[in-house]
N, C-alpha and C positions, 0 to 999 in steps of 0.2 A: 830837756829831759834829764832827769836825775834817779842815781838806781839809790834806794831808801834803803837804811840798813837800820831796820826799829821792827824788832821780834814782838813788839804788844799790837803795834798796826797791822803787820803782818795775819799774826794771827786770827785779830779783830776783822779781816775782812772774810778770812780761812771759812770763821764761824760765820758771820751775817752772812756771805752770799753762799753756802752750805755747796763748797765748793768739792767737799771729799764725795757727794753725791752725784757730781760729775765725771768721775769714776770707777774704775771696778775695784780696782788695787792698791798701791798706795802712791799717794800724791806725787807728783815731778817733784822734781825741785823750781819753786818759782823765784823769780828774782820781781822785786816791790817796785812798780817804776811809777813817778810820778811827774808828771805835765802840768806846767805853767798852762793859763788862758793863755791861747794866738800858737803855744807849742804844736807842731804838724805831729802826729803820729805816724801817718803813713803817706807818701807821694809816691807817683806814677817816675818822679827823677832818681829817687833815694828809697829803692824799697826796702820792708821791716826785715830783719832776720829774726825777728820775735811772733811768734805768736801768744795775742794779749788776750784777756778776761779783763774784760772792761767791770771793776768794781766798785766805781765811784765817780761823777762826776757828769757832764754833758757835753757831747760831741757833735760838731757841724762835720755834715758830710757833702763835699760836692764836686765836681767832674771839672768843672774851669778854676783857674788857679783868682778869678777876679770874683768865685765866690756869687755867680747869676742865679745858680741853683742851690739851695741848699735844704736838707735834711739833719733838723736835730735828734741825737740817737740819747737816751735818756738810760739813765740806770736805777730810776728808783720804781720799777718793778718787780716781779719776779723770778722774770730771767735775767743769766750772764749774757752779757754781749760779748760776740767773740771779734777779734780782728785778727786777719792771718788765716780764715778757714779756708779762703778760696786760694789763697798761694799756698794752702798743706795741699788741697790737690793738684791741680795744677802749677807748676812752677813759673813758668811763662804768664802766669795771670800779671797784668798791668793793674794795680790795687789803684783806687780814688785819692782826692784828697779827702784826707781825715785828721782835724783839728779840733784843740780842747778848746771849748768854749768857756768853760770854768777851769778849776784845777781838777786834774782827771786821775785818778787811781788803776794800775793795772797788775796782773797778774801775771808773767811773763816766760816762757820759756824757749829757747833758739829753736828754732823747724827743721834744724838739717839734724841737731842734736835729739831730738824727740819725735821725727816723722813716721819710723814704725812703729813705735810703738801708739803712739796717738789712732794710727791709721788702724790696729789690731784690737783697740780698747772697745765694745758695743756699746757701753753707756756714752762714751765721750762721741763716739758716731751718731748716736742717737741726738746727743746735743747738737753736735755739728748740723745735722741734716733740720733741725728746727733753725739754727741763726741762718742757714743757707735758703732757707723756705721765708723767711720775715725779707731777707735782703731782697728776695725775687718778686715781693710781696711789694716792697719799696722801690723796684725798678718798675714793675708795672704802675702805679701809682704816678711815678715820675714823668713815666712815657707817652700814656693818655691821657688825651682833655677832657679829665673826668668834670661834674662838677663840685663844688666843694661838698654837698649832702652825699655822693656818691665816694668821694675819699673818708668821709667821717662814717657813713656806715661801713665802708669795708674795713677800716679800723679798730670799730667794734668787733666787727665779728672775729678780732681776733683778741680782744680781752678777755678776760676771767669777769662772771659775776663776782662784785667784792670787792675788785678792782678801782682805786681813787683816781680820777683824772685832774691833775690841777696845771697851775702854770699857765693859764687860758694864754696870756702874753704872747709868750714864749712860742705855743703851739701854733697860734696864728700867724706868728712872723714865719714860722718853717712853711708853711703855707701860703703866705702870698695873701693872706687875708688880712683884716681888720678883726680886734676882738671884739666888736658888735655882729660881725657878719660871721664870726664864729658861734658865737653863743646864740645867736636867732637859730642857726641849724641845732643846735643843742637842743636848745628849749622845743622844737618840734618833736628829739628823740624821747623828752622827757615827756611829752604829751605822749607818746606811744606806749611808753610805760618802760623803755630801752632804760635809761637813766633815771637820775635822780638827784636835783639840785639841794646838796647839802646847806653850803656858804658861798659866800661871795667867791667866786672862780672855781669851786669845788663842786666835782661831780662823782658822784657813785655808778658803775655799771650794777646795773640790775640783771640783765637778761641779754643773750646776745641778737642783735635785731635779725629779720628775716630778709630772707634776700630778696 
């Protein structure tokens, strides 16, 4: 991990992830940190005193250090990914392992240095209580022997119409599947009228499915 000191990056992320909208009042002070791929972000040995805004990059996340389970956390959505929300409330929280699988971009400020007022701010509550509801979202997913059609539609129902899904790859490895055995369950949301197969790997959300 490396703290970046390049006020045009800096700002270039300020703007793309419309981070002042995360906000009531005026911005912390963030310090720019950036992650080598294999770099941990957070361990249950060595936890953060940072709490990050993940704004660039892709994350494996998983609970054994041999890496049996894992969850890739993506940033080229909509939302900021937070790391650090569950140690702002609780301190005693034992955080996962969380490693960059590319080079990863954050947004950073210390928790002991900013925990009231964090805790005071209702827009950044508001954030928080969304990345804490996706993470709950991904621990039930993790814990039940769903089948793969039942994790891809509870997935949707949590995109945006408008919303590009690509990287079929990528998604199927975090999944334990093949990308033929991905895309067949596709191809069925796309006959539902859920999706919509743009290009090769590329899919549009149309609509979110029904339950």
């Amino acid at each position: 991990m490396e703290t970046l000191h390049n006020p045009m990056l800096y700002d270039h992320y300020i703007e793309l992830r419309q981070i002042q909208r995360l906000f009531s009042g005026d911005l912390p002070h963030f310090l720019l940190l950036h992650y080598a791929p294999g770099d941990l972000l957070t361990n249950p040995f060595s936890p953060s005193d940072y709490l990050q805004l993940v704004v660039d990059g892709e994350l494996l996340l998983y609970d054994m250090p041999d890496e049996n389970s894992t969850v890739v956390i993506r940033t080229d959505f909509h939302r900021v990914n937070i790391l650090g929300d569950m140690e702002l409330l609780d301190m005693s929280f034992t955080p996962l392992f969380v490693q960059a699988k590319t080079d990863v971009y954050t947004l950073a400020v210390y928790l002991e240095q900013h925990r009231q007022r964090l805790l005071a701010d209702p827009l950044f509550l508001r954030c928080l209580c969304t990345s804490l509801a996706e993470k709950l979202n991904g621990a039930v997913m993790a814990s039940n022997q769903m089948t793969l059609r039942q994790k891809v539609r509870l997935s949707l129902r949590h995109a945006e119409p408008g919303q590009r899904i690509s990287g079929i790859g990528s998604i199927a490895e975090s999944l334990n599947v093949s990308s033929r055995q991905l895309m067949r369950v596709l191809k069925e949301f796309c006959d539902l009228g859920v999706l919509s197969h743009e290009k090769k790997g590329s899919y549009l959300v149309l609509k979110k499915p029904e339950m």
